[in-house]
N, C-alpha and C positions, 0 to 999 in steps of 0.2 A: 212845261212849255215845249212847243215843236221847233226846233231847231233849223234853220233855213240852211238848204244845200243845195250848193250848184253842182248841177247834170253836168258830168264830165263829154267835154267832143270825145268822137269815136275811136282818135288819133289817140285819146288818154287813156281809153282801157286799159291795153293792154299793158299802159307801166302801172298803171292802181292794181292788178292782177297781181301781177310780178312782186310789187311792192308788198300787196297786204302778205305773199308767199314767206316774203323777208319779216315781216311784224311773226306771223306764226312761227317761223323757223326760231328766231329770236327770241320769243317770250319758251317757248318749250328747251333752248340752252339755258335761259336765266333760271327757269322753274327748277335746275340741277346744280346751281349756283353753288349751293350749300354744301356739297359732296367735297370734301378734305381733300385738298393739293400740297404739296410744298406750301411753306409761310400761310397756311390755312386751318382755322379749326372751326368745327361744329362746336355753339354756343350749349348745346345740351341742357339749357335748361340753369346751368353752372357756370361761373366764374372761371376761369384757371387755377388761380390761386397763386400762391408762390412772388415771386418780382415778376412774372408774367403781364404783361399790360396788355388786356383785348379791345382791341377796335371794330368798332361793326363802321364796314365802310360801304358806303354806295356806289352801286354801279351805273357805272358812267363814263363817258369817253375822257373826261378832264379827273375824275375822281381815283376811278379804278376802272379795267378794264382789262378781259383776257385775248387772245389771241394765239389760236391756235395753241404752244404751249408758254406762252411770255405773259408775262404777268407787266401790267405799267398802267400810268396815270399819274399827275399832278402829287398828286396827297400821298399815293401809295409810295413815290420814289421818294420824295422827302420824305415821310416819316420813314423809311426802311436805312437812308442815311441819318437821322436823329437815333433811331435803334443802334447803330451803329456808335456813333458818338458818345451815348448814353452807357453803354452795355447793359442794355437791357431786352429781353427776346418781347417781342411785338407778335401777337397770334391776330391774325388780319379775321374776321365774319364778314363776308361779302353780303349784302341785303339790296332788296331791289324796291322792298314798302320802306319808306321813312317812319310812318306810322311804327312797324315794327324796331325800329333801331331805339328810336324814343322811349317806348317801353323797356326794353334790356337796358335801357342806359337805365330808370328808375328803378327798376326793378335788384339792379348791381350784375348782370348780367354780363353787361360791358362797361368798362371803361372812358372810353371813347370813341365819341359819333362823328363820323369825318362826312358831309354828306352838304347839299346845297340848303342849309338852312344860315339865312343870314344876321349879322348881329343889330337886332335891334334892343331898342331898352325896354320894350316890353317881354323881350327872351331873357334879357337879364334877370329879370325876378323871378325866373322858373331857373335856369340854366347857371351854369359857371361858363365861360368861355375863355380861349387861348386868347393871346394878342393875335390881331388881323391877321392874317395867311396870304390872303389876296384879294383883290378886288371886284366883284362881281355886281352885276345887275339883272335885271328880271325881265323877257322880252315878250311878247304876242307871238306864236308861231301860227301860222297860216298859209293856204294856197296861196300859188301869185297869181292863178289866174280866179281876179274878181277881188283880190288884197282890198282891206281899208287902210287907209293914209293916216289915220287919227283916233286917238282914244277916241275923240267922243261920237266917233260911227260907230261903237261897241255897245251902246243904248241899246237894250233888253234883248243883246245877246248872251251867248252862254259860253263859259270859258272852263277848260277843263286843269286841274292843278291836282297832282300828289297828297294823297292823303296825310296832314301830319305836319306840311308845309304853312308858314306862315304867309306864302304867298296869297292863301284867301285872306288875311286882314289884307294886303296891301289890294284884293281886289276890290272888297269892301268898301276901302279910302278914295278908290278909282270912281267909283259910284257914288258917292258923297261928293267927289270934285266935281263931276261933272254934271249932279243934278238928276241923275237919270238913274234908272234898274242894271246890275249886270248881276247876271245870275252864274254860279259856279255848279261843276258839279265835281265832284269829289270823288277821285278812282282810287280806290284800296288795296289796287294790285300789283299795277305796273308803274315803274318809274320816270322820269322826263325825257330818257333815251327812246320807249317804247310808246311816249304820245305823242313826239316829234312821227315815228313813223305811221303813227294812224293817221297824222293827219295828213304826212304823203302819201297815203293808199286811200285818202278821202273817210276813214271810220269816224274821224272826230272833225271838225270845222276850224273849233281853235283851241290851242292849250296854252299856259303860261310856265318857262321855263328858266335858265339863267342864260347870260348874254353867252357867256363859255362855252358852253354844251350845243346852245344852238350857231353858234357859228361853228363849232368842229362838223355839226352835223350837215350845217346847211351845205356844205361843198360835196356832202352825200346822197343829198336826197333831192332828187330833180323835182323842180314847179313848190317848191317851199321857200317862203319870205319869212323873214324875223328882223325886216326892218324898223318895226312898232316899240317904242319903249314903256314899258307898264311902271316902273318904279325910276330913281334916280338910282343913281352908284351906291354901294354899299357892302361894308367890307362882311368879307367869310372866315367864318375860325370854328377850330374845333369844338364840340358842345362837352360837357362833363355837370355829371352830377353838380347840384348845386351845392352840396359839402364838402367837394374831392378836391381843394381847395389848392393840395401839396402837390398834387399830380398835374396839374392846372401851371402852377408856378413850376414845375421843371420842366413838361412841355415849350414852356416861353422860354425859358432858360438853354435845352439844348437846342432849341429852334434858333436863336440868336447864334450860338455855338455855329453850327454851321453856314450859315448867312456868313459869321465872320470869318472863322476859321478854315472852310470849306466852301471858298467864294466861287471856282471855276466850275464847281459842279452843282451851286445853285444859282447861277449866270446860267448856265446850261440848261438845266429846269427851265428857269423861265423862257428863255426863248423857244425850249423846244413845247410848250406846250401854251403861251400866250403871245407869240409872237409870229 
């Protein structure tokens, strides 16, 4: 199906330029992702072994994310204080395909999948999962110049979503509410940070992402709306193997730990990264 696009005025070139410069610059640092830093290892293929717990975590502004040489995100500061709590050494694998994280998790690869897949009950019978971590939801990212107002002006449009992501059932359902075609297409490369920016450089129309990600992003990226809600609220947790059962339950266990024991610096979390 051909995909309808609006002709940018003259006045927007020049930032869709600029912009797509920033999507290239971006995807060719993530493409090096995998190169071993401090708190970092190459999955090779192998487990760690040992008390070692490996996380493949996604890259993302709320998830994980580097800079320059600081390492931070939601997920990464909290589990790095539970490591702590635990005494247990945490070897972080950065990923940028969900698709991929999913396979190492099956495969015993990793551990634990920290990434925007949410808990629903149909993950339940594939997955184990932590108790909730936080609350997320699933938005429309789009221009603003030429936005739709409403799901149901997304009739036999084409929505682009993370390969791996359950976010195509919930588009699926979108299409079934409304009676009407939405067609998805499925990227197997890049993650919700790097659709957010095509679709400020105009490469993609629309993509669907989590409410989190797209508000960090939207105060970044000029002429981008993610006013559109695709899903309702729904909480996020860790994924694990569906027989790693033990892991699963101390996960919860020193995750409460700090909550209680360690309240100013996960008061601090939260506001510094949802508030």
């Amino acid at each position: 199906m051909m995909i309808r696009q609006q002709q940018p005025k003259r006045g927007q070139m020049l930032l869709y330029a600029l912009l797509l410069v920033a999507v290239v610059g971006c995807m060719v640092t993530l493409s090096k992702c995998d190169k071993p830093r401090a708190g970092q290892a190459r999955a090779a293929g192998v487990a760690s072994g040992g008390d070692t717990i490996d996380v493949a975590i996604e890259y993302s502004p709320v998830t994980y994310y580097t800079y320059d040489d600081t390492l931070g995100g939601y997920n990464y500061d909290l589990l790095r204080a539970i490591s702590s709590v635990a005494g247990r050494p945490f070897k972080f694998h950065p990923i940028v395909s969900l698709d991929k994280g999913l396979a190492g998790i099956e495969q015993g690869i990793y551990d634990v999948l920290v990434a925007q897949f949410p808990l629903t009950s149909r993950n339940r019978d594939r997955y184990a999962f932590t108790r909730p971590i936080y609350i997320d939801q699933q938005v429309l990212v789009q221009r603003a110049v030429g936005a739709v107002h409403s799901q149901l002006d997304l009739a036999g449009d084409t929505l682009v979503v993370v390969k791996g992501s359950p976010m195509v059932e919930r588009v699926h359902s979108l299409s079934r509410e409304i009676g009407d075609t939405i067609y998805i297409r499925v990227d197997d490369t890049y993650g919700p940070e790097q659709l957010m920016m095509q679709v400020a450089a105009g490469e993609i129309r629309y993509a669907v992402v989590n409410k989190s990600i797209a508000r960090y992003l939207d105060r970044r990226l000029p002429g981008v709306d993610v006013s559109v809600d695709i899903s309702m609220s729904q909480f996020q947790s860790w994924l694990l193997r569906k027989d790693n059962l033990a892991l699963r339950d101390s996960l919860d266990a020193w995750h409460a730990t700090v909550k209680r024991d360690h309240k100013a610096l996960y008061d601090n979390l939260q506001r510094r990264y949802f508030r």
